[in-house]
C-alpha positions, 0 to 999 in steps of 0.5 A, spaced: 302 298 259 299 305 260 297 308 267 293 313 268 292 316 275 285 321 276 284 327 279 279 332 281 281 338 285 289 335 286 287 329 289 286 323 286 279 319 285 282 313 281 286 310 276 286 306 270 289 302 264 286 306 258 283 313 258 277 311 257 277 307 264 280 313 267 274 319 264 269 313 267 272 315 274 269 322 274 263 318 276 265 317 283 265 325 284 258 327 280 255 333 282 248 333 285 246 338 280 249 334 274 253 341 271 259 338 270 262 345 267 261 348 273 264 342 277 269 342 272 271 349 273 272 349 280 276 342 280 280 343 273 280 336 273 286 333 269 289 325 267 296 324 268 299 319 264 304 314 266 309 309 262 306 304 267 304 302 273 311 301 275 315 308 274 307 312 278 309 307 283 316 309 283 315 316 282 317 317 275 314 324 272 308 323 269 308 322 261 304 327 260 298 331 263 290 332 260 287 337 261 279 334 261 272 338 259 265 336 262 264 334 255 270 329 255 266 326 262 259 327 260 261 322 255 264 317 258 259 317 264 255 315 259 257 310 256 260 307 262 257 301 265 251 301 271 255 300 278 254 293 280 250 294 288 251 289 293 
């Protein structure tokens, strides 16, 4: 199964088991003004790929690397579902 490792500015914010979960992650660094191109250009957020968990965990080379737009976070932010509060 598939890992996906999330990245904002170089640093990774999450990680998932699908792309779709991965976009989602893009939730936690939201901008304040909601202008993800302009966030966007400023922290060339991307996705690697990894076979598994296993080989990112063994630092194997990421499969490949996905370039994300705002439009690729816009829509999976909204169609992610509502954060759950304590």
């Amino acid at each position: 199964m598939a890992f996906y490792e999330v990245l904002w500015h170089g640093e990774a914010i999450g990680d998932a088991g699908d792309l779709e979960e991965a976009l989602a992650c893009y939730g936690l660094v939201q901008p304040d003004d909601g202008d993800w191109a302009h966030a966007c250009r400023e922290a060339e957020p991307e996705i690697q790929r990894y076979a598994s968990f296993e080989a990112f965990l063994d630092n194997d080379d990421a499969l490949e690397t996905i370039a994300v737009s705002a439009q690729m976070i816009e829509t999976a932010v909204a169609q992610a579902p509502p954060a759950v509060s304590s």
